[in-house]
BADRENVO-738386 format. One record per atom (N, C-alpha, C): residue in three letters; x, y negated, z. Coordinates in steps of 0.1 Angstrom, whole numbers, plus 5000, padded with zeros to 4 digits. Atoms other than C-alpha are relative to their C-alpha. Example, Ala and Ser with C-alpha at 12.3 -4.5 7.8 and 13.67 -1.06 7.14 Angstrom:
BEGIN
Ala500950125000/Ala512350455078/Ala500949885000/Ser499150115000/Ser513750115071/Ser499249895008/
This chain:
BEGIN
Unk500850125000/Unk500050005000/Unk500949885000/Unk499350085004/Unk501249664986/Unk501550084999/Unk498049964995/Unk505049864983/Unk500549904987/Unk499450085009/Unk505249564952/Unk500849885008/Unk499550084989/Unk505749314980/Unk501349985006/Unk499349984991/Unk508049454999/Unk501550014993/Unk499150025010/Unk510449484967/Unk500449874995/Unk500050144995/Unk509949094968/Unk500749955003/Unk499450114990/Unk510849004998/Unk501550035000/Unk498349945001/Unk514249194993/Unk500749924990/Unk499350025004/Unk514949074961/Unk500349824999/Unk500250115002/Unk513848684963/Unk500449955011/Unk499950044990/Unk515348444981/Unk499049855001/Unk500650124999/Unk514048124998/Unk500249914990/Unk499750115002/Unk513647834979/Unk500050024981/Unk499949965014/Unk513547994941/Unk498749964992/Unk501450025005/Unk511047894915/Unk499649874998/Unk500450144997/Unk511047534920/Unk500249904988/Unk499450075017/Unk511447324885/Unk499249835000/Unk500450105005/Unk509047004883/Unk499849945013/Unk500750074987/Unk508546744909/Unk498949884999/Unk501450024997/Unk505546654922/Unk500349805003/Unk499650144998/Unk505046244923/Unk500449935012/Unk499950044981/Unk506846064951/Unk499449965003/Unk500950014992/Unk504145914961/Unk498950115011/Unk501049924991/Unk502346254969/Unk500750075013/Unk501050014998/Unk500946334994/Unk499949825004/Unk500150164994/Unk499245975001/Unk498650005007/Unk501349954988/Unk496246115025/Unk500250145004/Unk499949824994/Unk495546425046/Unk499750084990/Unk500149865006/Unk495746745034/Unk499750125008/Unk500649894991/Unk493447035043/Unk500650134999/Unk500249925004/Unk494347365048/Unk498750105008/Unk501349964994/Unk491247575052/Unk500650155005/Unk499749864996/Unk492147915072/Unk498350084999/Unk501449944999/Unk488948135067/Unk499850125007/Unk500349894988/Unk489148305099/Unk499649915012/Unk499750094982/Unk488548205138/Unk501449955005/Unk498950084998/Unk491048015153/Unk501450145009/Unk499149894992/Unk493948245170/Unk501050114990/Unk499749885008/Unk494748505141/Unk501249984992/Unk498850025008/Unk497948535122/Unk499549904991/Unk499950095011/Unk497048305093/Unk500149875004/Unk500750174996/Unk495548025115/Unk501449975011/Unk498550054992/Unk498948045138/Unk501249954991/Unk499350045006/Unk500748045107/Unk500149814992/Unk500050205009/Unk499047715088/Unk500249895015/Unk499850074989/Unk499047555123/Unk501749975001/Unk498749995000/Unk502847595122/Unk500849954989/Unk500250105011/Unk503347455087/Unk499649894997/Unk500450135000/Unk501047195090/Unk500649925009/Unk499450084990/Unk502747065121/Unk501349984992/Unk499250045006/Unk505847065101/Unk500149944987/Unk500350025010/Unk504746935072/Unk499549835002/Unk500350074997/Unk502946665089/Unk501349885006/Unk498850064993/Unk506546565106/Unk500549944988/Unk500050015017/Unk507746575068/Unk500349894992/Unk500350105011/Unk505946375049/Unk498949895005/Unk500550154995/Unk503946085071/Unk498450034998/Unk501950065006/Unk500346225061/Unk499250175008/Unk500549894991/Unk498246465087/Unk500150114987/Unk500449885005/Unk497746825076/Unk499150025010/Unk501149964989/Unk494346925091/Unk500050164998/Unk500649894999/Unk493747295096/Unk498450015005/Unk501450014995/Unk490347395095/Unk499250144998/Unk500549835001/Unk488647745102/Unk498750004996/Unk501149985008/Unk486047845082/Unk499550164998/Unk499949925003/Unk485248145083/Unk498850124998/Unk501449915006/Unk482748455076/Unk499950084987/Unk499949945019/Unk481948715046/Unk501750075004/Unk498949934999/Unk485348875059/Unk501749924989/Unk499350135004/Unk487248565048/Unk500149954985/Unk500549995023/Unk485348535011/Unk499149845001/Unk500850114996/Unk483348225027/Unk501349875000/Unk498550114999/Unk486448005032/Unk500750014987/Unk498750005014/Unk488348105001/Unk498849954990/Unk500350035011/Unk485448074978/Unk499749825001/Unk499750135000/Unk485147684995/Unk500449954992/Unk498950095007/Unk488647624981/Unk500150024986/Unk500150005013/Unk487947764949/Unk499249954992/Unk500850165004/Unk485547524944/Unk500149845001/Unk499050154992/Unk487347224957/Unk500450004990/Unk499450095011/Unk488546994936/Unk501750015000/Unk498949935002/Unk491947084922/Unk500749844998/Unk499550154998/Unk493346734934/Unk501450025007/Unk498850004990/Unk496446894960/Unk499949975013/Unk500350054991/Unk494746794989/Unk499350185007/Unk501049904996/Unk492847114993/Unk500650165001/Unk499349865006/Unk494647464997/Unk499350145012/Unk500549934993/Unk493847785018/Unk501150135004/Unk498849904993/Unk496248035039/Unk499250085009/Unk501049904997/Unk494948335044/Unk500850104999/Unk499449915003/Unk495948685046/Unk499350114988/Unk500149965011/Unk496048785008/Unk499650145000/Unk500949854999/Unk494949155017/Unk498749954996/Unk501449975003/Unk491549055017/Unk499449954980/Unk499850055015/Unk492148884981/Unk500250124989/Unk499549835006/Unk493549244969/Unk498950084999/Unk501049874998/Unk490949464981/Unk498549945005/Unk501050105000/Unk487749194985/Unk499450074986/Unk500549955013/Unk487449274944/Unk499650135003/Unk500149844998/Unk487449654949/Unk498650075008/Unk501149994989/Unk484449624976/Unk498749924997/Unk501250084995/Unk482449324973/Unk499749954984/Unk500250075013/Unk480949164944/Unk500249795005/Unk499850164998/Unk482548764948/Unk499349894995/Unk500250125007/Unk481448464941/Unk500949894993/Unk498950115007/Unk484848344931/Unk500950134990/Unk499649875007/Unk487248564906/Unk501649945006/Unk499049984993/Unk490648604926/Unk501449924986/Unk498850045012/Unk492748564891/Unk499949874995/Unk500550105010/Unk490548304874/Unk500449855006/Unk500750174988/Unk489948024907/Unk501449975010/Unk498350044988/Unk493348004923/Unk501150014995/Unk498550025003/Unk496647894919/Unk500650025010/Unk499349964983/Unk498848074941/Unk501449915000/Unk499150074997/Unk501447834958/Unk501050065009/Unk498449944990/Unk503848024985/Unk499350155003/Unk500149944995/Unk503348364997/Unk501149955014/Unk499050034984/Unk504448245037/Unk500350135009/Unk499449944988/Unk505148545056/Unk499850164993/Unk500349844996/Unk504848935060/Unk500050055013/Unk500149934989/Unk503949085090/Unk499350115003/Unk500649894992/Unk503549455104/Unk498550005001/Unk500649954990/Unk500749595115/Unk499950055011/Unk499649954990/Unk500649705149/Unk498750115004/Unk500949925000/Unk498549995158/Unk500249995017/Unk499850074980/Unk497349885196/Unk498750115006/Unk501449924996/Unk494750065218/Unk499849935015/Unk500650024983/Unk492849955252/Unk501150085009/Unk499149944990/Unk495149985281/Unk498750135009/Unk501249834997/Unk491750275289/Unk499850064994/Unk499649905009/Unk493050465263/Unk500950095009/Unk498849914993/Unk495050755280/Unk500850064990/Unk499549975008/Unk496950755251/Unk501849884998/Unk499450095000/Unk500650605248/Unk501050074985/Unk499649955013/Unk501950785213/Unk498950064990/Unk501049975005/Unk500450875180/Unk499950145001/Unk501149924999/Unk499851195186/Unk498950055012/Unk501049984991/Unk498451165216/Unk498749885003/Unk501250085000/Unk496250885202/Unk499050084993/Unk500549995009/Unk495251125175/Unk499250135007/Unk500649884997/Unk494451405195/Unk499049965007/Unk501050024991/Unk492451215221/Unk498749924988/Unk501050055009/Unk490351075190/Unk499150114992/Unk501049895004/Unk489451425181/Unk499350085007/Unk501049944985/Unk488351555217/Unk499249915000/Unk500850104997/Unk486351195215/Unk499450004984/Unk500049975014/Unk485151295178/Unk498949914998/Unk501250084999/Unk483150985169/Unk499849875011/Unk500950074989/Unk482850795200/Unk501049865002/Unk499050105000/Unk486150555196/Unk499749944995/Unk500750155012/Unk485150175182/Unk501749984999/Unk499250085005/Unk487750085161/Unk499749854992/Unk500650135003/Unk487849675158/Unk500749974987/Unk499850055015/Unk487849545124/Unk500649894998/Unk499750154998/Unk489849225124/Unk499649924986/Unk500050045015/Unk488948965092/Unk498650024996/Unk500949935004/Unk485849185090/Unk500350144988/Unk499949895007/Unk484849485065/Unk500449974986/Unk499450065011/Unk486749515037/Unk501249904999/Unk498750024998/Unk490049395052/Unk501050054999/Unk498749945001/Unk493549495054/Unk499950085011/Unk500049934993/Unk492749615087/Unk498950124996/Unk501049924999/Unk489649795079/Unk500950114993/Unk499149905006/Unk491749975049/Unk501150095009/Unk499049914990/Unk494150055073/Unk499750095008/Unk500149914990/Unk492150215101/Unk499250114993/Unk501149865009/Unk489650425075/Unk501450094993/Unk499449915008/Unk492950515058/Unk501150095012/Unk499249944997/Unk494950625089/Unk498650135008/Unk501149894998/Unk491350815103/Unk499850114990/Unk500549855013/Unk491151045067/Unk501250065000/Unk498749905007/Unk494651145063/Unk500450035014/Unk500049914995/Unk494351225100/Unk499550105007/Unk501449984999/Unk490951375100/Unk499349965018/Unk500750024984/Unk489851195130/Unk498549904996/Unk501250084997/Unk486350985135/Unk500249905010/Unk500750154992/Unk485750625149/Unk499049964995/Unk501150075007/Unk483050395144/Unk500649844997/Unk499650134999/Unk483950045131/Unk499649905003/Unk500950124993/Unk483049745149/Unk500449904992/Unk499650125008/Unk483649415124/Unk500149825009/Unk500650154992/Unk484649085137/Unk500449904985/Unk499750055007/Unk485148795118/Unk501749964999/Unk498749995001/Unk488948735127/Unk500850075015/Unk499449964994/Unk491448865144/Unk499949965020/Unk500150064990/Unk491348665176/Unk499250085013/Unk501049904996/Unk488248825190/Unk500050115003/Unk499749845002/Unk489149135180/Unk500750035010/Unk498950004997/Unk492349125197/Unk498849985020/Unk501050034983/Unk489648975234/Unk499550124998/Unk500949904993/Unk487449275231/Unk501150125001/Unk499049834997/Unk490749545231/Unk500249945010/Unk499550004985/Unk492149365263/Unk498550045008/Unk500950004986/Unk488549385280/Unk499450115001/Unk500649885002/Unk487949755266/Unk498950024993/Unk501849974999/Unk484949695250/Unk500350024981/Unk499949865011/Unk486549895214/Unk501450025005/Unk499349914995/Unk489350125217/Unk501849974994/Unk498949955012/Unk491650095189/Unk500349864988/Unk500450125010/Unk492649845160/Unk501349994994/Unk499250035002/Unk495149805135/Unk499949834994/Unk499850105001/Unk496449435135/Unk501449894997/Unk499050055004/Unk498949205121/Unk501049905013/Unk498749984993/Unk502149165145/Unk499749845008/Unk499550144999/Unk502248765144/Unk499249995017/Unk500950074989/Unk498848775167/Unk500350105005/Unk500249884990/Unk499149075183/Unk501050035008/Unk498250004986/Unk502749125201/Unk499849945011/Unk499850094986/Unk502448855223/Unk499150055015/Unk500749924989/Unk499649055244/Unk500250125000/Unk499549874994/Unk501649395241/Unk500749945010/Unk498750074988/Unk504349175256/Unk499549995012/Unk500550044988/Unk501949085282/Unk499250055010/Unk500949944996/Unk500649395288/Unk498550065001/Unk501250034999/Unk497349335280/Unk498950144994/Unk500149895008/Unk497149615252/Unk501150085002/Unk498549935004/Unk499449915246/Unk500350054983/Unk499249995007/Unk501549935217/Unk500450164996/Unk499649905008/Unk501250275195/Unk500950054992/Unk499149955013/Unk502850265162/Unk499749864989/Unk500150075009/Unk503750015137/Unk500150024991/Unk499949955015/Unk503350025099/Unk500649954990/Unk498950075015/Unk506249845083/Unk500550194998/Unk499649924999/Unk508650085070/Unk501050075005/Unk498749974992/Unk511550095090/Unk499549935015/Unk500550044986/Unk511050065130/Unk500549815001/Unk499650185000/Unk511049645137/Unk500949985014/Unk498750044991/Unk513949485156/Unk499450015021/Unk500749984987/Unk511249385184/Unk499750125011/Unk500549884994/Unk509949685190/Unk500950184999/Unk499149895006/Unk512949945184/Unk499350125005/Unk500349924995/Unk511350205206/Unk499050054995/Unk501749925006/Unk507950225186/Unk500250034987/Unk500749925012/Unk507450485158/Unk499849894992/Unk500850045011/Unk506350385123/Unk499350064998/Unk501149915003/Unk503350515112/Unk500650094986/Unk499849935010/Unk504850665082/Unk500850135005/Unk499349914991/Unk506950855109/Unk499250144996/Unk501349855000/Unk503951115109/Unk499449994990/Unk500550005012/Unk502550965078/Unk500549954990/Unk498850085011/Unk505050925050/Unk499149954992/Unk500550115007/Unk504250635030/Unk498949885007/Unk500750154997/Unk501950455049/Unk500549885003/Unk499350174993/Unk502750065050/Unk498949914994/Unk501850105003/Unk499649825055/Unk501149865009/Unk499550104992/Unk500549455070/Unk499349854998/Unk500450185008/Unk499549075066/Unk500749934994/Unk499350085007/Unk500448915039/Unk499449914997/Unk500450114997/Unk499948565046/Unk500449914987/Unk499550165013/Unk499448285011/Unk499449915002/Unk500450135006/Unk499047995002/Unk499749994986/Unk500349995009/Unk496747894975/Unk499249884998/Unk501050125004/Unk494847614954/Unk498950054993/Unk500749975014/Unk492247574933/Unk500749994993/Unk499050025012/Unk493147644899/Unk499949914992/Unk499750115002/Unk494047384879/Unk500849845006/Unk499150044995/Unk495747204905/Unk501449984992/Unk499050045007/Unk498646994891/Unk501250105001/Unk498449914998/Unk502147224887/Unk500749945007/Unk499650114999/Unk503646934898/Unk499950015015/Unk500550014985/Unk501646944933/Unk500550115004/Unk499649844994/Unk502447324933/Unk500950055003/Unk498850035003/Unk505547304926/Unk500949945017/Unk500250054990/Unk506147044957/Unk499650065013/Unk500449914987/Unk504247224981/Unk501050134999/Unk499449904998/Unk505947534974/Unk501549975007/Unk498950044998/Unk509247384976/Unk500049955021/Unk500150014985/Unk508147255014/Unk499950085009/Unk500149874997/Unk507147565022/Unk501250065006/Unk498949934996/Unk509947715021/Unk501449915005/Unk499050094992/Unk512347405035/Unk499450045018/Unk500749984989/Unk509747495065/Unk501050095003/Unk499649904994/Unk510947865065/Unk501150005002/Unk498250034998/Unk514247765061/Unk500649925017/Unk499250084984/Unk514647565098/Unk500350165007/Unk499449924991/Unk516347775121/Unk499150025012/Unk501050024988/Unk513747705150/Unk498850104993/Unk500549945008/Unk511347805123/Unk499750144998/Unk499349885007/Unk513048125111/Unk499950145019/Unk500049964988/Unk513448205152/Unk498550075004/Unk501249984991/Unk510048175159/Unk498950154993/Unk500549905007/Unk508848425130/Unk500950115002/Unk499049924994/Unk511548625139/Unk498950125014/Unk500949984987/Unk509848675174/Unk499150085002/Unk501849984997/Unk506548705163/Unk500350114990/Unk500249915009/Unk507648965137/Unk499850004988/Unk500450085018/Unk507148795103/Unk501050044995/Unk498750035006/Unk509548785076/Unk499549894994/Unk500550115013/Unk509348495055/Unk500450054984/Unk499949935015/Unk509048545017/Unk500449884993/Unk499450065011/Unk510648394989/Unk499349974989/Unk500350015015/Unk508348434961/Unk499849884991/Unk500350095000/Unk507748164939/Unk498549984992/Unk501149955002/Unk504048074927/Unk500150074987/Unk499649935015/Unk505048274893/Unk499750135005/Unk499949864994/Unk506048584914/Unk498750035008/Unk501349964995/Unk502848544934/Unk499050024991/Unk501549995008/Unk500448504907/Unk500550174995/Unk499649875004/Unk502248834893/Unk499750125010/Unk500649924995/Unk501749014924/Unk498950035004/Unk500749994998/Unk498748974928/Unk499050084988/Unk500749905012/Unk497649104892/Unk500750155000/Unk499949854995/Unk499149414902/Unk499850055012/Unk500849924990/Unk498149464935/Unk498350005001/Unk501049965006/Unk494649434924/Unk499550104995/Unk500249795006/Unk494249754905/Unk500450115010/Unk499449894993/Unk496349914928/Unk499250025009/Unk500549964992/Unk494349874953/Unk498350055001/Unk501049965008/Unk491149914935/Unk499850185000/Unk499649895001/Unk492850254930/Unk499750085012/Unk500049924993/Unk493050324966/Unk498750025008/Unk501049994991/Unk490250234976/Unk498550114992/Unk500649915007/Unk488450464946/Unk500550195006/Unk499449885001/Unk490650764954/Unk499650005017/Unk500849964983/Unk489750714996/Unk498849985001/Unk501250004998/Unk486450694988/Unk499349885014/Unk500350134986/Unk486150355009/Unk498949914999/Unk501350125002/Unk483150175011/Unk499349955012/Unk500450114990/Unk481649875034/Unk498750045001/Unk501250014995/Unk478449965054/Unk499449905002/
C-alpha cells in the first residue's frame, strides 16, 4: 500500500522542482488552509505548524480552519471549488484522496479539481489498543480478537473509507479476525474514546498518536512503516507477521486547479524552507514524520498511480463502506 511513495521520499530531496517565481508581492492577504478534519489529528497539527511558520515568513496570517465531515470529502470538495486565486489550499491526509474514488461516488474528481502543491510529511501508523485490552503484542492482540470474535470496536479515524479504515479491514482479513467499526470524523476523538475505553483498537497515524503512548494513555502494539522507527525501536512492524503490509498518513497540500504555477511553485518552495529548519525537522522527527521532497509534478504523478492501485485493493479485499 502506497509502496510508490516510499520510493519518493528516498529518492527526492527537499527543495526540488522549484522553477517560476510566484510575484513578490504574493501573498498580500490571509491565506486559508482548510484541514477537513476536527481539530487535534495529524494533518491539523501539521497545517497549524506550517502556518505558524509561514505566517513568521511572509507578514500575512495563515488561518487554519477545520471543516470537516463525509470522511474528509466535505472539506476537500470546498477547496475544489474555491477560487483558484492562492489564497485557498487544503492539507489533508491524501489516503483519503487515493481510496475516497474507489468507495464513494464524489462530488469533486481527485485528478480534474486539484493542483497538488507539496506532499508535507509521512507518517506510520501506529497500531494502539485500550490500556483494557489485556493484550501487549500482535499476537496476543490477535488471539484475544478471536476468543472476542466480533465484539472489539475498532475506531475509524477520518471516517469510513479512510486510510485507517483500509488498514484495520485489511489487517482483520489477512488475519481472520472480526471487529465492528466505529467511524469518527477525525482522528482526535478517536484517539479520546481509546484512552477512556469506550473502542478497543485503531490503527492511527504516529504524528497524533505517540504522544499518548508516551503518556501512557494507550498501549503501543505494532507499527506499519517498514522498518521498525527510531522512536519506538522496541515495537514490531506489522509486516513483521504480515510481510508487506505498509499503511500510513500521507499528509498534502493542495489547490484548486487552475491555481497560478507561479503561486504553486512559491508555496511549494516555502514548504519545504519550513521542513528544512532544524527546529522543524526536530520536531517531525519526534512525532515520527519524515518530510518529503516531492515536487507538485512528482505529486500529481503519484497520485495518478496510487489511484488505480488502490482501487485495485480495495476490489481484490472486497472493501466496502456500510
Amino acid at each position: 500500500m502506497f509502496k510508490i511513495l516510499f520510493a519518493a521520499l528516498a529518492a527526492v530531496t527537499l527543495g526540488t522542482g522549484v522553477q517560476a517565481q510566484a510575484p513578490a508581492a504574493y501573498p498580500t492577504k490571509p491565506i486559508k488552509i482548510v484541514v477537513p478534519f476536527p481539530a487535534g489529528g495529524t494533518s491539523d497539527v501539521l497545517a497549524r505548524l506550517i502556518g505558524q511558520k509561514m505566517t513568521e515568513s511572509w507578514g500575512q496570517a495563515v488561518v487554519v480552519e477545520n471543516r470537516p465531515g463525509s470522511s474528509g470529502n466535505l472539506g476537500a470538495d470546498a477547496v475544489a471549488k474555491a477560487a483558484p486565486d492562492g489564497y485557498t489550499f487544503v492539507l489533508m491526509d491524501v489516503g483519503n484522496l487515493v481510496i475516497s474514488p474507489a468507495l464513494f461516488k464524489l462530488p469533486f474528481n481527485v485528478a480534474n479539481d486539484f493542483a497538488p502543491v507539496a506532499m508535507v510529511a509521512y507518517s506510520p501508523h501506529l497500531l494502539a489498543v485500550s490500556t483494557k485490552v489485556p493484550a501487549n503484542t500482535p499476537a496476543e492482540l490477535v488471539a484475544y480478537a478471536k476468543a472476542q470474535k466480533g465484539k472489539l470496536n475498532y475506531a475509524v479515524a477520518a471516517g469510513m473509507g479512510s486510510a485507517s479504515h483500509l488498514a484495520g479491514v485489511m489487517y482483520a482479513q489477512r488475519h481472520g479476525i472480526e471487529w465492528g467499526y466505529v467511524p469518527y470524523k477525525g482522528g482526535a476523538q478517536a484517539i479520546t474514546d481509546l484512552i477512556g475505553g469506550q473502542v478497543d483498537v485503531m490503527f492511527n497515524g504516529m504524528v497524533a498518536t505517540y504522544p499518548h503512548v508516551k503518556a501512557g494513555k494507550i498501549k503501543l502494539i505494532a507499527i506499519s512503516s517498514a522498518k521498525r522507527n527510531a522512536q519506538t525501536p522496541d515495537t514490531p512492524t506489522v509486516a513483521e507477521s504480515l510481510p508487506g503490509f505498509l499503511t500510513g498518513s500521507f499528509q498534502g497540500l493542495l489547490a484548486p486547479a487552475g491555481t497560478p504555477k507561479a503561486v504553486i511553485d512559491k508555496m511549494h518552495a516555502e514548504v519545504q524552507r519550513i521542513l528544512a529548519i532544524p527546529e522543524v525537522r526536530e520536531r517531525l522527527t519526534t512525532l515520527g514524520a519524515e518530510p518529503s521532497g516531492m515536487s507538485p509534478v512528482e505529486f500529481g504523478n503519484w497520485l495518478k498511480v496510487e489511484i488505480p492501485a488502490m482501487a485495485k485493493i480495495v476490489k481484490d479485499e472486497k472493501i466496502t463502506v456500510e
